[in-house]
N, C-alpha and C positions, 0 to 999 in steps of 0.2 A: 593494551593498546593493539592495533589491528597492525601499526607497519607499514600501509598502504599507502599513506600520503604521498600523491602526487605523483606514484609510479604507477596507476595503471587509470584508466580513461574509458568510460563510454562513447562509444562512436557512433552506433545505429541505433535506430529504434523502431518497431513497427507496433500497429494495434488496431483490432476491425473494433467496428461498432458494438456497445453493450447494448442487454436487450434479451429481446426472447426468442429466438432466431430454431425455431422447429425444424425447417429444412437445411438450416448449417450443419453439414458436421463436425465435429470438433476439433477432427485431424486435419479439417481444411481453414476454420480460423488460425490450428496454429500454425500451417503452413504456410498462409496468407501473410501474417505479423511477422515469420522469420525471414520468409523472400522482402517485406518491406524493409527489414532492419537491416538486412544484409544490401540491398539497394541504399537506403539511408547512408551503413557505413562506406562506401564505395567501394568494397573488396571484393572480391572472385569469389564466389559459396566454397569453393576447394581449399581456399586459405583458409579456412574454420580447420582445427582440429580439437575441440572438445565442445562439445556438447552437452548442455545441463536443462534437463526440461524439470520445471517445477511437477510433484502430486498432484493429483485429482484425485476427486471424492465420489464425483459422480456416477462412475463408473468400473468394478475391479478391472474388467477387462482392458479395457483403454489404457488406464492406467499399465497397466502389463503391459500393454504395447507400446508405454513411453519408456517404458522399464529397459525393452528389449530392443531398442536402438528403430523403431517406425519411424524418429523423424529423421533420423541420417537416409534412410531411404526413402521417406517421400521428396526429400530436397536432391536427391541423389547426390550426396558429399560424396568425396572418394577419399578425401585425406583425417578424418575424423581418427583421432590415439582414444580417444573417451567418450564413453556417452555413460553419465552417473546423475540419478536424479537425487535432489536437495527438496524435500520438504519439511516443512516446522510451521503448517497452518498461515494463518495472516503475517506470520515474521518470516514465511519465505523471502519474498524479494531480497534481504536484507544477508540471509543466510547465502542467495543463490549467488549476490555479489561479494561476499566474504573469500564462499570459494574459486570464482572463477577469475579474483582478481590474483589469489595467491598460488592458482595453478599458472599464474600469467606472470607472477613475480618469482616463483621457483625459476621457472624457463619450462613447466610442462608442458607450456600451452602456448599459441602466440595469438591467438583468434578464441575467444571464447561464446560462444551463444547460448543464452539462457532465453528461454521459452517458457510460457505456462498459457495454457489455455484450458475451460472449463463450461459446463452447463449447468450448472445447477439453476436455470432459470426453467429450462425445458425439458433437460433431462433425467429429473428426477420425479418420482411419483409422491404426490399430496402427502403417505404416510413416509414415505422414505426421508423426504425432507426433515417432518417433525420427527422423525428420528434421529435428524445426522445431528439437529441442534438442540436434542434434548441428551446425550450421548457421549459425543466430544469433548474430554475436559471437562467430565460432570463425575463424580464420583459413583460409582455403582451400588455402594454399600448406605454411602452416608447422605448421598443429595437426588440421585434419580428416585428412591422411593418416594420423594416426599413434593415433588413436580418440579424440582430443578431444569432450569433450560436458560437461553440467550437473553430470552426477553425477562424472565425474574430476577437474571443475575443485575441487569441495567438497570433496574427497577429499585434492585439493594442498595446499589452502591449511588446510584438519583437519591435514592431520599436520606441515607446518610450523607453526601455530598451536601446538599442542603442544608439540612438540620444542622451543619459544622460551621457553615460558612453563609447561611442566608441566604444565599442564589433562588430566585426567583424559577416557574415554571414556565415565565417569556423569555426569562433569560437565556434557558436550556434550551429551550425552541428555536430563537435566533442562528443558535449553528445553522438547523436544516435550511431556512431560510439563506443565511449565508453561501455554505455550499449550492443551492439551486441556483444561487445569481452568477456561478461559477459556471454551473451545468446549463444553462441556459446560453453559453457563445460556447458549449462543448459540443459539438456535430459528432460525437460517439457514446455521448451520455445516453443512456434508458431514458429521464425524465426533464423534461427542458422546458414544460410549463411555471411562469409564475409561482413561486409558492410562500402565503402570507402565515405567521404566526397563528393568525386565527385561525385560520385553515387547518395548521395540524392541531392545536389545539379542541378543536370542533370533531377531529379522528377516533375513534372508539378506541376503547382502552384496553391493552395490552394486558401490561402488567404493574400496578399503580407507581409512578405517575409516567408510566412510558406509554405513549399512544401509538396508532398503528403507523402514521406518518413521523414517527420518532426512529422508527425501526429502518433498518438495510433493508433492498430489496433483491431478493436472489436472482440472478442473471446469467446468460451469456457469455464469455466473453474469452479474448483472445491478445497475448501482448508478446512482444520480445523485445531483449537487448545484445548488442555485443560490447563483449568486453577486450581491451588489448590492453599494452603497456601504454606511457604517456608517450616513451619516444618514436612509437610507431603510430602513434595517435595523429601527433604533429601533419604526418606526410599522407593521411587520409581525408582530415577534415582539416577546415577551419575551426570548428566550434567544439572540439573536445569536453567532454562533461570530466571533470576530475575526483577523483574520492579523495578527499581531503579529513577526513575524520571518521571514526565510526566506536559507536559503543556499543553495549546490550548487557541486561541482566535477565537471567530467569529465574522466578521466584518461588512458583506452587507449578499442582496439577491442576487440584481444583479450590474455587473462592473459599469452601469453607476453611482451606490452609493457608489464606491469606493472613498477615496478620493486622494490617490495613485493607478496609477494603474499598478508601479512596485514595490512596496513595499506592502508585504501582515502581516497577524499575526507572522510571525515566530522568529524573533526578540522575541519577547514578551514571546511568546510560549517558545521557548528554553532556555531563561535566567530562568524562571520558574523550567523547567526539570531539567538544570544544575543545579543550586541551591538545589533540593531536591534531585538530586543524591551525591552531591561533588563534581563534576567534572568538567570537561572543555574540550573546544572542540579539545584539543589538548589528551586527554586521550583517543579520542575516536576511534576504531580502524577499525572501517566502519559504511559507513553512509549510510543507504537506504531511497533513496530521491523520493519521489511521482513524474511521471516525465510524464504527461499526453502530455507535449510536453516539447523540452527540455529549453523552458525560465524557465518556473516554478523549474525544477533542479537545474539551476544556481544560480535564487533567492535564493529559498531554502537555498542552501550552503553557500550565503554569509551571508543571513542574520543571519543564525545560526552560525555566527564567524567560517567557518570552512577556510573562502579565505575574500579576502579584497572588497569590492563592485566594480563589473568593473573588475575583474581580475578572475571569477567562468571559462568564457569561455575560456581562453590560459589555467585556470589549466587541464580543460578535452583536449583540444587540445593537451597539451606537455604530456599526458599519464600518469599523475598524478593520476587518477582514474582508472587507466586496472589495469585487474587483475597483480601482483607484485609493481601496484605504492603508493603511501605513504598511500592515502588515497582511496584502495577501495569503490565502490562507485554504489549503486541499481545491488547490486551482482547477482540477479535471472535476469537482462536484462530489467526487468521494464515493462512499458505498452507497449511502440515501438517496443519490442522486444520478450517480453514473451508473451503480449497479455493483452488488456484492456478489465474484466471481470466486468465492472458496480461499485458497491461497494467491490468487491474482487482486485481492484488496488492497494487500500492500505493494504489490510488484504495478498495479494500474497508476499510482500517487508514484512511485518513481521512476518509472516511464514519463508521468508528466512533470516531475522536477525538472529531467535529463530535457524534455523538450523547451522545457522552460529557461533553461540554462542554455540549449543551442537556439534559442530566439525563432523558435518553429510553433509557437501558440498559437498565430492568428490574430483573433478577434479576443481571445484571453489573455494576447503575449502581456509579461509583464514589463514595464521600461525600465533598460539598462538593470535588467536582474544579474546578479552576478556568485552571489552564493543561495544554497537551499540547503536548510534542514529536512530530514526526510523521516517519519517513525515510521514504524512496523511491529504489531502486535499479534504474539500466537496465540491459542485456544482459548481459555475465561482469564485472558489477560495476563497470560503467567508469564510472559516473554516482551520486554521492551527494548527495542531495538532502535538507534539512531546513526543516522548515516550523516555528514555533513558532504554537502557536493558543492564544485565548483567551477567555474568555465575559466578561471583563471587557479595558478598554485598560491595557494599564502603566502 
């Protein structure tokens, strides 16, 4: 159990637009997101004293420079005790508020800001790329010889998923679809055109039966949060986001040590988070699901009791997760849609929990939302992480 509940609170949030942005630099979306979250939370930048920037891949150099305290001096903080970066791939977000809430409940910290920003839409080269995700979480002895990478491992565990449980090729498709009708009222999404089943389905083939419009798209992108206690939460905002529960398991390094390889941690994870929140997956009133393709969504949601095993893909299919259906569902469009930013995939879905719970959506707010489930998943899925969040305590 994390401990957390209902003592520590997200207050700010900022995030530029995902996308392909060649003339950004990276140091200035994440400057951009932390000046907005710290305007967001209403505090002085000088009240911050720890500092946690998420990994980057894109870059050693950069990276060293978040290593080496760059963003306390591009914001010119002058009260900053820590600056220690937190990455564990797609399950950072999840890691980076584990520690900023407990550096916040020790009393090390009264202000905490976590930051991750990243390019891998532009700043990576054509072979770099197919090396970062043929490499990652892929075993060197036993799976890169033999063409291991992102798109075979979703490919595996698609057509086992299937053959287990019957699930159709429109069913699994529905997610992307789902998600776009999310990324379509998202003014920071990558891709915000219409997108029909046929459509991805009519997409050239990946890796059998994952198409190319099946896949994340690499991007962009830039996000922050802060973190404090609840009781200093109180007297900045109205709308305090609260961490009400949290779980996680890690399982392998790489899928051939899986011993499932359609059943991951979340199961485990989520009976944990519910527990220490009170709740149940029927209180929950949107679910932001890590959706790096859309198997891993569908597990996700069954295995966190949200749908029945075998029946994730007819719920996104019959509209059960677009925007007005029961269960909302990776509100900001996700990585297919908003844009796969390295370790910012999972910290992008809970930035848009937190906004979603401070009723700051827009044209996507969801009505009278009041709790959100949140996952986050590291490398070839070894790592399931759930948060349960809330604008009110249980």
């Amino acid at each position: 159990m994390s401990r957390l509940k209902g003592n520590i609170a997200v207050v700010g949030i900022g995030e530029v637009p995902t996308g392909r942005y060649p003339e950004r630099d990276c140091m200035d979306g994440c400057v951009t997101s932390a000046v907005q979250a710290i305007a967001d939370a209403g505090i002085d930048k000088n009240e911050i004293d720890c500092v946690v920037p998420c990994g980057t891949v894109f870059s050693g150099a950069y990276n060293s420079d978040l290593v080496t305290s760059r963003v306390v001096e591009e914001l010119g903080l002058s009260r900053v005790h820590n600056n220690v970066q937190v990455f564990s791939g797609g399950a950072s977000s999840a890691s980076m508020l584990k520690v900023a809430g407990s550096l916040v409940q020790s009393g090390m910290a009264r202000h905490v800001l976590c930051v991750h920003s990243e390019k891998l839409g532009t700043g990576l080269s054509g072979q770099a790329g197919i090396d970062l995700f043929a490499l990652a979480g892929i075993h060197r002895e036993w799976e890169v010889p033999f063409g291991q990478h992102y798109s075979t491992i979703a490919g595996l565990v698609t057509t086992r998923y299937k053959y287990e449980t019957g699930t159709t090729d429109e069913q699994i498709t529905a997610v992307q679809v789902s998600n776009r009708k999310w990324a379509e009222l998202n003014p920071n999404a990558m891709f915000r055109k219409p997108l029909t089943v046929e459509e991805v389905m009519k997409s050239k083939m990946l890796a059998t039966p994952i198409r190319a419009k099946h896949s994340n798209m690499l991007a962009d992108g830039a996000a922050a949060f802060i973190v404090t206690s609840a009781e200093r939460a109180k007297d900045l905002t109205e709308t305090p986001v609260y961490v009400l529960g949290s779980g996680g398991r890690v399982t392998h390094h790489s899928l051939s040590q899986e011993a499932d390889i359609t059943r991951f941690g979340y199961a485990e994870a989520a009976a944990d988070a519910f527990e220490e929140a009170g709740l149940s997956p029927k209180d929950i009133d949107i679910a932001e699901i890590y959706d790096s393709y859309p198997i891993f969504e569908i597990i996700a949601l069954e295995e966190m009791g949200f749908v029945e095993r075998g029946k994730g893909g007819a719920f996104f299919l019959e509209g059960r997760t677009w925007p007005g259906g029961e269960l909302p569902t990776t509100t900001n469009g996700g990585m297919s849609s908003q844009g796969h930013t390295g370790g910012g995939g999972g910290f992008a879905i809970l930035v848009e929990a937190v906004r979603q719970l401070m009723g700051k959506a827009e044209k996507r707010q969801v009505p009278d939302a009041r709790f959100a489930a949140v996952t986050a998943t590291g490398g070839t899925y070894v790592d399931a992480q759930v948060e349960i969040l809330g604008n009110e305590i249980s």
